[in-house]
NUFI-641088 format. One line per field, with one value per residue (C-alpha): residue in one letter; x, y, z. Coordinates in Angstrom, 3 decimals, always signed. Last residue first. Layout:
N
code c(A_...)
x c(X_...)
y c(Y_...)
z c(Z_...)
This chain:
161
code c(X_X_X_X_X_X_X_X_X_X_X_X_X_X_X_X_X_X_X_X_X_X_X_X_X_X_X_X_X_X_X_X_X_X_X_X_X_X_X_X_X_X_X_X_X_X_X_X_X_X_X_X_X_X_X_X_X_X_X_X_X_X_X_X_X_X_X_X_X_X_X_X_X_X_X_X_X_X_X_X_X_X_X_X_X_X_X_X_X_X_X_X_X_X_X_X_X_X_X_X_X_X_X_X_X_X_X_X_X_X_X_X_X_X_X_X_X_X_X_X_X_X_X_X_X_X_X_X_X_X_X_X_X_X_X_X_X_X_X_X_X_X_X_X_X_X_X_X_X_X_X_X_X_X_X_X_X_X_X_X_X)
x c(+21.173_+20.029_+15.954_+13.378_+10.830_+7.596_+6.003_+3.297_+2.301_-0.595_-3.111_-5.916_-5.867_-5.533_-1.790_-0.828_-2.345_-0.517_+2.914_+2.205_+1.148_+1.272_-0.457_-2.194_-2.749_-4.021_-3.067_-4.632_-2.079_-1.334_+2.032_+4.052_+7.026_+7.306_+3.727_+4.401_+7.241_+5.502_+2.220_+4.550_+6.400_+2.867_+1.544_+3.983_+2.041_+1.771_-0.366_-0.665_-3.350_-2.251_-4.760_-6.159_-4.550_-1.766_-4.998_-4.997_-6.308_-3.413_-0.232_+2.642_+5.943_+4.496_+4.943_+7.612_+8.380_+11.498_+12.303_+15.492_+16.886_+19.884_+19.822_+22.488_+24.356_+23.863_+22.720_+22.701_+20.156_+17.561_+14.592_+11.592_+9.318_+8.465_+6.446_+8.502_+5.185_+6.614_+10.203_+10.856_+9.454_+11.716_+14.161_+14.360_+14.339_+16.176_+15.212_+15.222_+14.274_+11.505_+7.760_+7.865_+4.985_+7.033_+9.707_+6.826_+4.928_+8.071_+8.994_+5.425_+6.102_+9.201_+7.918_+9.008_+11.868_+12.138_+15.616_+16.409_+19.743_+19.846_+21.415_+23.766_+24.329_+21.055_+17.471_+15.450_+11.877_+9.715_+10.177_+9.506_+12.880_+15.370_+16.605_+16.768_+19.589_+19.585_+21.480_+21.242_+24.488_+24.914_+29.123_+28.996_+30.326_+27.439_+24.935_+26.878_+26.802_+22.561_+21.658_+22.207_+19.821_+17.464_+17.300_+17.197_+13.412_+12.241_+12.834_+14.590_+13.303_+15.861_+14.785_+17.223_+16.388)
y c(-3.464_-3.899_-3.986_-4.927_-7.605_-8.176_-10.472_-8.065_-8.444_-8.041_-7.447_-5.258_-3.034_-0.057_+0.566_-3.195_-3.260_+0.331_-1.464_-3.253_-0.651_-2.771_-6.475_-8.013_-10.994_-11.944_-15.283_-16.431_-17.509_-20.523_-20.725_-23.623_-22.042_-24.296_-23.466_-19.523_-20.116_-22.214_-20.009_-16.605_-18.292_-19.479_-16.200_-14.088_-10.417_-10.035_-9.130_-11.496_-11.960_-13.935_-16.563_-15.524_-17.388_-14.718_-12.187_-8.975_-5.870_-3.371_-3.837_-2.135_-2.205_-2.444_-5.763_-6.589_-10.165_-9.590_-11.174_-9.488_-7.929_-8.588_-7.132_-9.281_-12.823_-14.476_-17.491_-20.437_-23.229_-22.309_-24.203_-24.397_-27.978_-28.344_-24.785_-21.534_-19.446_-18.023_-18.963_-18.464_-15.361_-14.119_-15.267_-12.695_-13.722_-14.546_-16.569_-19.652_-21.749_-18.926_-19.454_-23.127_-22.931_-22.874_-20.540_-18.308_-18.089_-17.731_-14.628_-13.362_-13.525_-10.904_-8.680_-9.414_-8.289_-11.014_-11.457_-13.577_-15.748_-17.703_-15.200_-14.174_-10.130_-10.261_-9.300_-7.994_-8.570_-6.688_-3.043_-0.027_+0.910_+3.515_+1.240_-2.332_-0.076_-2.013_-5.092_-7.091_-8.497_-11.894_-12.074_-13.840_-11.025_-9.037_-10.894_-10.468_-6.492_-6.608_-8.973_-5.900_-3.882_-6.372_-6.813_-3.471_-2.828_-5.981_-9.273_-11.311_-13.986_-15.866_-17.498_-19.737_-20.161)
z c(-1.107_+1.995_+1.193_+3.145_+1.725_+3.804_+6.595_+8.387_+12.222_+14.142_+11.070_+9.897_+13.299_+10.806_+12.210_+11.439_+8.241_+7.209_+7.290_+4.203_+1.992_-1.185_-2.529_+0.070_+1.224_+4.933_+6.547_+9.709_+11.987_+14.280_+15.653_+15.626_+14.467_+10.999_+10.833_+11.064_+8.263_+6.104_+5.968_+5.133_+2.324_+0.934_+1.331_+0.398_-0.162_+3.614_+6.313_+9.698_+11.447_+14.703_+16.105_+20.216_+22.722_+23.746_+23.393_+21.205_+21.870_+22.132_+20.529_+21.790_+19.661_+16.304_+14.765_+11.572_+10.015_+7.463_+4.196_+3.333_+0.530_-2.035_-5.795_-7.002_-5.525_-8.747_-6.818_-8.809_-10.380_-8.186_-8.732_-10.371_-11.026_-7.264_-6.456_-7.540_-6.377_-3.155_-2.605_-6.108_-6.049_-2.808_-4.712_-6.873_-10.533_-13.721_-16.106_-18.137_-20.907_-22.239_-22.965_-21.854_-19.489_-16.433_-17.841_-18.581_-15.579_-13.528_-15.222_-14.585_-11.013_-11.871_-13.888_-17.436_-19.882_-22.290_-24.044_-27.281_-27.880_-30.887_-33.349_-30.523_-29.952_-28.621_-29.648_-27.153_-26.171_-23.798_-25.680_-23.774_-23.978_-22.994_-19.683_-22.732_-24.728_-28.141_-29.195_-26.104_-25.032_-23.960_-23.991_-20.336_-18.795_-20.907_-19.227_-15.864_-16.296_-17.331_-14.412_-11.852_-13.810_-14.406_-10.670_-9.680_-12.216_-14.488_-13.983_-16.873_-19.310_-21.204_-24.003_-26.406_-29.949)
């Protein structure tokens, strides 16, 4: 049996034409379902509809063989043993660093606090800069942590899609 997780929300609908392309098709509408596994039109074929950090969990436990995610998760919790094996081109966004035009308070020698739900992607990109920042996870409402003094900047998906 092969397991292919998918991500839940745009992204599973985008994946959904080039499944069928490939003649994967699941045998009951996956949008009017609260189902997480599908059958396919293949006897060895199954589906998992995940969100899309859990997606990674799976394929790196051996739960499914593969999956399709943003790579904005990859980036963030793919670690060494995922990788990208092509880019679907679907569902594109932007990782974007955002500050509010005057900022009042802070120092040019004091650490930036910067907000974000990527961590990791967000600590490789300020070191790669040379900048030191304290990182600050959250998980929604991004651009509120810069308004409530929380954090200088945010680092957060923006969609162009």
């Amino acid at each position: 049996m092969i397991t292919i997780a998918l991500t839940k929300g745009r992204i599973l609908k985008d994946t959904l034409p080039l499944l069928a392309a490939a003649d994967i098709v699941p045998e009951e509408n996956i949008a009017a379902s609260r189902k997480l596994v599908f059958s396919t039109n293949h006897d060895d074929v199954q589906l998992l509809v995940l969100r899309g950090i859990d997606v990674l969990t799976y394929i790196r436990y051996g739960a499914a063989d593969m999956g399709v995610v943003g790579k904005d998760m990859l980036m963030e919790d793919g670690g060494d043993e995922l990788y990208e094996l092509h880019d679907l081109a679907i569902a594109g966004c932007r990782l974007m660093t955002a500050r509010q035009t005057q900022q009042v308070g802070r120092s040019a020698q004091s650490r930036l606090k910067v907000a974000t739900k990527y961590v990791n992607v967000a600590q490789r990109f300020y070191a790669e800069k040379g900048v030191q920042a304290d990182i600050i996870k959250l998980y929604g409402g991004m651009e509120l942590a810069p308004i409530m003094n929380l954090a200088d900047e945010i680092v957060d998906i923006v969609d162009t899609g």
